[in-house]
C-alpha positions in Angstrom: 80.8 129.9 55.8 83.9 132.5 54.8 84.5 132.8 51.3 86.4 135.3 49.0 86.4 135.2 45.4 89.4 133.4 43.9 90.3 136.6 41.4 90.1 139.9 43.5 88.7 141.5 40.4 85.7 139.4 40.0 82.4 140.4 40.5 80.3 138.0 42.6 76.9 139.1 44.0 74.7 137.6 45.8 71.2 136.5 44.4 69.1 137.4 47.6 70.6 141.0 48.8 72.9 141.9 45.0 75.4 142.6 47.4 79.4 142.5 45.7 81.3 139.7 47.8 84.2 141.6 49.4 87.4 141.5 47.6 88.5 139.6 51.3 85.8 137.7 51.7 82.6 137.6 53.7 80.4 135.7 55.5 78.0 134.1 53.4 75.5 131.2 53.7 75.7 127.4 52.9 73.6 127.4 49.8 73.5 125.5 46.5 74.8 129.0 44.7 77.6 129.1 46.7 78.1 125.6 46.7 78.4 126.1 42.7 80.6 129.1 42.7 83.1 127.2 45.0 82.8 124.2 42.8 83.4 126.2 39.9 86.1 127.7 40.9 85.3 131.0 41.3 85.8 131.2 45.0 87.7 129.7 47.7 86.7 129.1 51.5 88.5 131.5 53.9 90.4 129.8 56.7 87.6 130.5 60.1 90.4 130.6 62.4 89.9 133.8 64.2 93.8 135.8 65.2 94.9 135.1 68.5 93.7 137.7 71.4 95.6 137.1 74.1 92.4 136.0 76.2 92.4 132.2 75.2 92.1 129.6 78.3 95.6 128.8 79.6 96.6 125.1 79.6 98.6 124.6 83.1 101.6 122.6 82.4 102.4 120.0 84.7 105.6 118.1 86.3 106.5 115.0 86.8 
């Protein structure tokens, strides 16, 4: 899951690699700490929507 911390200033580390979590966001994975910090408050899941890249499948349209 995406996440990013809720105040850009906070520090957030992860318990397995101490890593800081990205001011906006990173990838990080489904656990019970994360789980906490997003109930807490402390971070908020980022939107997994990827931009547009002009290579999606084209829908024909079609007539009646």
């Amino acid at each position: 899951m995406r996440a990013k911390p809720v105040d850009p200033d906070a520090v957030i580390r992860d318990p397995v690699t101490q890593r800081q979590l990205p001011a906006e966001g990173g990838e990080v994975p489904d656990t019970s700490f994360w789980r906490r910090r997003l109930l807490a408050g402390e971070i908020e899941l980022v939107d997994e929507q990827q931009a547009p890249t002009g290579r999606e499948p084209v829908t024909p349209l079609t007539t009646r």
